[in-house]
RORO-185649 format. One line per field, with one value per residue (C-alpha): x, z, y; residue number from 1. Coordinates in steps of 0.02 Angstrom, whole numbers. Each point is the difference from the previous one (the first is absolute). Example, Ala and Ser with C-alpha at 12.3 -4.5 7.8 and 13.67 -1.06 7.14 Angstrom:
# RORO-185649
x 615 69;
z 390 -33;
y -225 172;
bake 1 2;
//
This chain:
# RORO-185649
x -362 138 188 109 36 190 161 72 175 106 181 -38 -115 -103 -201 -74 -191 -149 -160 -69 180 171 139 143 193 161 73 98 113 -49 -112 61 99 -95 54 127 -4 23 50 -120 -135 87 -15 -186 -76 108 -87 -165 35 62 -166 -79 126 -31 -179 -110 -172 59 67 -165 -90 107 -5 -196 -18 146 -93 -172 68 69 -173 -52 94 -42 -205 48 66 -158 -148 -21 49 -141 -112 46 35 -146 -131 41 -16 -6 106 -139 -6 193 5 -135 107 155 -109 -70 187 15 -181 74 108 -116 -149 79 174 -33 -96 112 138 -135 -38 164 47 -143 73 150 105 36 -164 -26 116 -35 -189 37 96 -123 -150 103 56 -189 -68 143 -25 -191 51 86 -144 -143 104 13 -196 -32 -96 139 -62 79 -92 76 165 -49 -53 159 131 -98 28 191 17 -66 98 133 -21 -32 164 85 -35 32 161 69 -67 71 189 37 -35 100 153 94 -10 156 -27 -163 94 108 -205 -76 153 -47 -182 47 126 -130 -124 104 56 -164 -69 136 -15 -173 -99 127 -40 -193 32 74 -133 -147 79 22 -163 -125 -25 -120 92 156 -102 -18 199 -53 -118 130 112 -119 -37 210 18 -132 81 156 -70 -102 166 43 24 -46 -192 36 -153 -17 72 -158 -63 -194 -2 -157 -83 69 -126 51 -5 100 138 -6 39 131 82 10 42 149 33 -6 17 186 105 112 -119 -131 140 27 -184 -48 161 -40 -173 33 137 -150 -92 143 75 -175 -12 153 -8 -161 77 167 -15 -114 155 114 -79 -106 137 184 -39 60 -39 -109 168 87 -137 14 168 -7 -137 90 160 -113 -44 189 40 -151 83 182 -68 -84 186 84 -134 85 159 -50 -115 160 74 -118 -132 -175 -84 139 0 -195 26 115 -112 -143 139 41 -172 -56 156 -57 -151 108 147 -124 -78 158 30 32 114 88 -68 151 -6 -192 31 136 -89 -154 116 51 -172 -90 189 -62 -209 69 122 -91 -164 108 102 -147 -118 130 30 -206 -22 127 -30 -178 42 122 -97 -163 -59 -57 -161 -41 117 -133 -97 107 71 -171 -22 138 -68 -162 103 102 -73 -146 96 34 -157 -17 194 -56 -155 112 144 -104 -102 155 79 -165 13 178 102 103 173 -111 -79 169 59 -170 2 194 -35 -132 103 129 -105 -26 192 37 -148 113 145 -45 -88 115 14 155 103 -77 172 -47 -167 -23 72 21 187 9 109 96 141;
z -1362 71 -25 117 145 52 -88 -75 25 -117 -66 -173 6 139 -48 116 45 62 -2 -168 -38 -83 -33 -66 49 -60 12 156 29 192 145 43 194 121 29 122 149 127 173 80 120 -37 -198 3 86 -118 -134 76 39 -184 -62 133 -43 -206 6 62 -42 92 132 31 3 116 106 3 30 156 85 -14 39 161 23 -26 132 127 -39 1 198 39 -101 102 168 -50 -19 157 107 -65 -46 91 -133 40 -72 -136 -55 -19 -98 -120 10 -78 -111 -86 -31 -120 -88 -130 -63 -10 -56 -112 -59 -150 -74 73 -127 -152 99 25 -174 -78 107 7 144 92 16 72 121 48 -1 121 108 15 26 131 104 0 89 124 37 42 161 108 -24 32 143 64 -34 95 -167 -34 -16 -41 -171 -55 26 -131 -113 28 -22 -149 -81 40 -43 -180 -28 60 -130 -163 63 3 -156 -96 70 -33 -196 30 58 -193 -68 111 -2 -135 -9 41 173 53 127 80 28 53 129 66 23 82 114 42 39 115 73 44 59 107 93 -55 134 113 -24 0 157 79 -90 72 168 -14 -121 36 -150 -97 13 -81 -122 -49 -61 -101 -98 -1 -93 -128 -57 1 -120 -125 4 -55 -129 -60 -58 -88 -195 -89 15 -50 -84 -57 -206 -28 -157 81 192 27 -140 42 113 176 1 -153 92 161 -125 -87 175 60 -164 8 170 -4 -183 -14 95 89 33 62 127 62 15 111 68 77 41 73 128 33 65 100 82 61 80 84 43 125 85 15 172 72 -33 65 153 67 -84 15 133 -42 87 -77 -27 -91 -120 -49 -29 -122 -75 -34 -73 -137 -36 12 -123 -109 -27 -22 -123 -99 -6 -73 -91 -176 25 47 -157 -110 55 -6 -125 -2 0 100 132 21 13 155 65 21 68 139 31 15 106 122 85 17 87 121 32 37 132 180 138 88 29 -105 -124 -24 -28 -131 -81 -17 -52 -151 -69 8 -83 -125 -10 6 -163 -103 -38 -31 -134 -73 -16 -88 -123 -25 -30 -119 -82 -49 -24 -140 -71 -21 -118 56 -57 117 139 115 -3 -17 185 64 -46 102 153 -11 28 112 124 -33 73 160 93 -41 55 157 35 -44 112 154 -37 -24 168 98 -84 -18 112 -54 -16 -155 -77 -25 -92 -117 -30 -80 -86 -77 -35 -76 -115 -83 22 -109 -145 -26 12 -144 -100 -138 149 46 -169 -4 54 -136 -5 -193 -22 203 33 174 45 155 -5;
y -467 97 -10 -84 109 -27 19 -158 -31 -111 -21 58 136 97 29 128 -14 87 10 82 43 -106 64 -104 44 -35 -171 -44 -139 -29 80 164 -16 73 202 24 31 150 9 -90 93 175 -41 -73 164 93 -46 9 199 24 -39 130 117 -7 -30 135 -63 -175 110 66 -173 -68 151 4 -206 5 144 -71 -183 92 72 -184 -61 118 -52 -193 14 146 -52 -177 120 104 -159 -83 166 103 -85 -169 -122 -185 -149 -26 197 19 -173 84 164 -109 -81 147 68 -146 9 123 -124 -151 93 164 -83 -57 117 159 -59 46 164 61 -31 116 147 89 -81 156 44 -150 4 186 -33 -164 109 146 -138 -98 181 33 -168 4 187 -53 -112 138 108 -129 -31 176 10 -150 -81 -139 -178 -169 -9 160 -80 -132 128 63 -138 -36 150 32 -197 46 165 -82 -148 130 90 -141 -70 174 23 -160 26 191 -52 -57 155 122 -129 -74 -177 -34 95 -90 -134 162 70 -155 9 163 -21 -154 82 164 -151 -85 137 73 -175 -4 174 49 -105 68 161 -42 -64 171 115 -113 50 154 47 -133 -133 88 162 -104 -69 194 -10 -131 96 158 -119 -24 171 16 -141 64 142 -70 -128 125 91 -152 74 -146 -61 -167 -66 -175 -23 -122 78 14 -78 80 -92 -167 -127 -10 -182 1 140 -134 -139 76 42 -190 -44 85 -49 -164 -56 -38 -94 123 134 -142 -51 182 11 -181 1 167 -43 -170 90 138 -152 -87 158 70 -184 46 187 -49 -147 78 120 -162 -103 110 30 -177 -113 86 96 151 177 132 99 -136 -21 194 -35 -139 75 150 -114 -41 186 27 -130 55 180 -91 -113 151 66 -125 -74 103 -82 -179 -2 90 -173 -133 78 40 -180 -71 127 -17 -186 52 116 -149 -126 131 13 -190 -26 133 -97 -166 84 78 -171 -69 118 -106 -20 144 157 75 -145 36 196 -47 -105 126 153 -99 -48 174 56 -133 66 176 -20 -125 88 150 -87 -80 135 129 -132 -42 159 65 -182 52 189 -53 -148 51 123 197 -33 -149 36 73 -130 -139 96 -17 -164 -31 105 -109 -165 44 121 -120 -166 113 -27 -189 -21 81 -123 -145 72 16 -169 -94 82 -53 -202 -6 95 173 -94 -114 135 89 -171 -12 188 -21 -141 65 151 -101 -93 175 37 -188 61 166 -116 -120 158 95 122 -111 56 198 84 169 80 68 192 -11 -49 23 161 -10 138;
bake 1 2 3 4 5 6 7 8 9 10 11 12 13 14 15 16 17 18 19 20 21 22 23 24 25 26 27 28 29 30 31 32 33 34 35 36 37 38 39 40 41 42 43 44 45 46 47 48 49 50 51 52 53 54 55 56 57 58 59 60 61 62 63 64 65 66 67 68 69 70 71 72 73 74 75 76 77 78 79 80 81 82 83 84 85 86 87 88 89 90 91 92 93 94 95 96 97 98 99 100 101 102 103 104 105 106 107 108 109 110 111 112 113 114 115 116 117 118 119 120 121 122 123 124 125 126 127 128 129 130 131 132 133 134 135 136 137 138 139 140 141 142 143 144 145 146 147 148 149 150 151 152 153 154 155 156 157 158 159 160 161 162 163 164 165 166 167 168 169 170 171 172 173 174 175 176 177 178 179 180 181 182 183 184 185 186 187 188 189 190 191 192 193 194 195 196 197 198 199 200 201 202 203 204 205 206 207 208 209 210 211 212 213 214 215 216 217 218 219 220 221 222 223 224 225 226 227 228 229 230 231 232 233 234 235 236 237 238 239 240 241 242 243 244 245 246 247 248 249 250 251 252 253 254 255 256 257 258 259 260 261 262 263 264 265 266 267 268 269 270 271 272 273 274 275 276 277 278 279 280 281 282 283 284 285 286 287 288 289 290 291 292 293 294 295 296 297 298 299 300 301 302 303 304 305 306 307 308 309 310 311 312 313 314 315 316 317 318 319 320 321 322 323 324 325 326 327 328 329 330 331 332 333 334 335 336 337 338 339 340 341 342 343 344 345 346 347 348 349 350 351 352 353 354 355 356 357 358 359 360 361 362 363 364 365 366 367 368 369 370 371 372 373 374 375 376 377 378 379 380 381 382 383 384 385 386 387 388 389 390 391 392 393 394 395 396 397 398 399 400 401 402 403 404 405 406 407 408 409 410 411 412 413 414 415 416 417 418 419 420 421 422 423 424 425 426 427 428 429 430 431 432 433 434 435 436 437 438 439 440 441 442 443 444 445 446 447 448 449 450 451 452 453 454 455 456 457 458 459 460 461 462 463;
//
């Protein structure tokens, strides 16, 4: 049976906890305040440089995952052109082309946690990287040669999908061991920053190099990307191999089970983990109703709805920012709590949106401020929850666990988005998909998530 997992907080003495590992500290009279504070936006990416700055190796990581996430963006806008432009795919062959993006997930996600954990993570995430800039490198030239097909697009998506889920996994296991503990929210902020960032402007720039290269040619960058980001993780100093004692020898149903078990087994990691999958499922039922609602029900023009999707890639990068100092305030558990709020508010401001043209625009501005922000909070905290909590030896795949249920949800939220639009109407389905967002946003609420202000050895460092 393992040891509680989160740091227990009481007037007379403080017991810190994880898994496989307890280490009692001195008596305290109360909960240590929260750290203060530094000036706002300026202070937040601060502290976010200072761990690029003082941490090669990390430096390195998070060099190699922005440029091939950039790559990544550039394929997500040319891969479907190259599909639809190329090879002129119908409505059924690009819904099997999405479909196969998530089959590494559902099928390998489990399991990849066990993998990862019996190799050293930066050869994981260099081998990933070389494997992935190979199968994207193969579409320009069956393109050139005339040889391209739709099923070699499947084959493809597949294969990025699952070097894309083994890299993911390793360098969310690899973070803790190139930064101090106490530094893991300020690199959780970055990644999430570089992410939003590059979602923002990355399909923009697909956009431009499919024009001026032809899709498959773009997808070419992609793969270019790759090879630069093994290059740079394969700098990385530290190997980072797994401290299980023998994780070869171990079963791999026994490695899957120990994963959930951590996951899931006490209270406030179990909320992190269904309130995160349970908003999975009620934002994908949002994110393919949202441009239909947009357009057939507000009215708005194709221009407008760049706009206010951009807002929420705006508000994504802002919330990424500040996300260090609004946690230094509320605390880790708190702050995710706020995080899911922001997000279940999102769909019901949008479906309130009516009246004048202006009053309709307003009104949309503010929720995707709301869905830009609250997954950013949210998933910063998640992750530097589990980073902390969970032991090195099960941290892989306790993160794939985690993968599997929530990149999992993602398709059936976007059955259950679309069939609710089709029987209920888009203005409905925004209402169902937030309730059902909430409900996971009241289980973190009522979980010891609610009182988790200070991870264990992690005091949040914001100056």
């Amino acid at each position: 049976m393992a040891t509680p997992l989160y740091s227990t907080v009481c007037r007379k003495s403080r017991l810190r906890q994880t898994v496989g590992k307890t280490k009692a500290r001195a008596p305290c009279s109360r909960p240590s305040a929260p750290t203060p504070v530094g000036a706002g936006l300026l202070g937040s990416v601060k502290v976010q440089w200072r761990v690029l700055v003082d941490h090669r190796d990390f430096r390195r990581l998070f060099g190699g995952n922005s440029i091939s996430l950039l790559g990544s963006s550039v394929t997500t806008v040319a891969l479907p052109l190259t599909a639809v432009l190329v090879l002129g795919a119908s409505p059924v062959q690009m819904g099997l082309l999405g479909a196969f993006s998530f089959l590494p997930h559902l099928v390998l996600g489990l399991p990849a946690g066990v993998w990862v954990d019996r190799l050293s993570y930066r050869r994981v995430l260099v081998g990933a990287d070389l494997l992935a800039a190979v199968s994207l490198t193969a579409v320009p030239v069956l393109a050139a040669t005339g040889l391209l097909q739709m099923w070699q697009l499947y084959v493809v998506v597949v294969i990025t999908g699952t070097c894309g889920l083994f890299s993911a996994i390793a360098a969310q296991s690899f973070a803790p061991v190139l930064v101090p503990r106490h530094e893991l929210l300020a690199a959780n902020s970055a990644f999430a920053l570089s992410n939003s960032v590059v979602a923002t402007s990355g399909s923009a720039l697909g956009g431009v190099l499919v024009q001026l290269l032809t899709a498959p040619v773009a997808i070419a960058v992609d793969a270019a990307s790759f090879l630069v980001s093994a290059i740079a993780k394969a700098r990385i100093t530290v190997a980072g191999r797994s401290t299980a004692a023998n994780p070869s020898r171990e079963s791999m149903v026994k490695g899957i089970w120990g994963g959930m078990r951590a996951a899931l087994e006490h209270p406030a990691l179990r909320a992190t983990t269904i309130a995160a999958t349970v908003g999975a499922l009620a934002g994908r039922m949002q994110v393919v109703i949202v441009v239909l609602f947009l357009v057939r029900d507000l009215g708005l023009s194709a221009g407008l709805v760049g706009l206010v999707i951009a807002v929420a890639g705006v508000a994504g990068i802002v919330g990424a920012a500040v996300g260090v100092q609004i946690t230094g305030r509320l605390g880790n558990g708190p702050a995710f709590i706020a995080g899911m709020t922001l997000s279940s508010l999102a769909g019901l401001v949008m479906a309130a949106a009516g009246g004048p043209a202006v009053l309709v625009l307003a009104v949309v501005i503010i929720a995707q401020l709301l869905r830009g922000w609250g997954p950013t909070l949210y998933g910063i905290n998640q992750q530097t929850i589990r980073q902390i909590l969970i032991a090195p030896e099960l941290l892989a795949r306790t993160q794939a666990t985690w993968r599997f249920l929530v990149f999992g949800m993602q398709p059936i939220g976007a059955l259950l988005g679309g069939a609710l639009g089709a029987l209920v109407g888009f203005r409905a389905t925004l209402v169902i998909s937030s309730l059902v967002m909430t409900s996971g946003t009241v289980f973190a609420l009522l979980s010891p998530l609610r009182t988790l202000r200070e991870l264990p050895g992690a005091e949040i460092s914001t100056h």
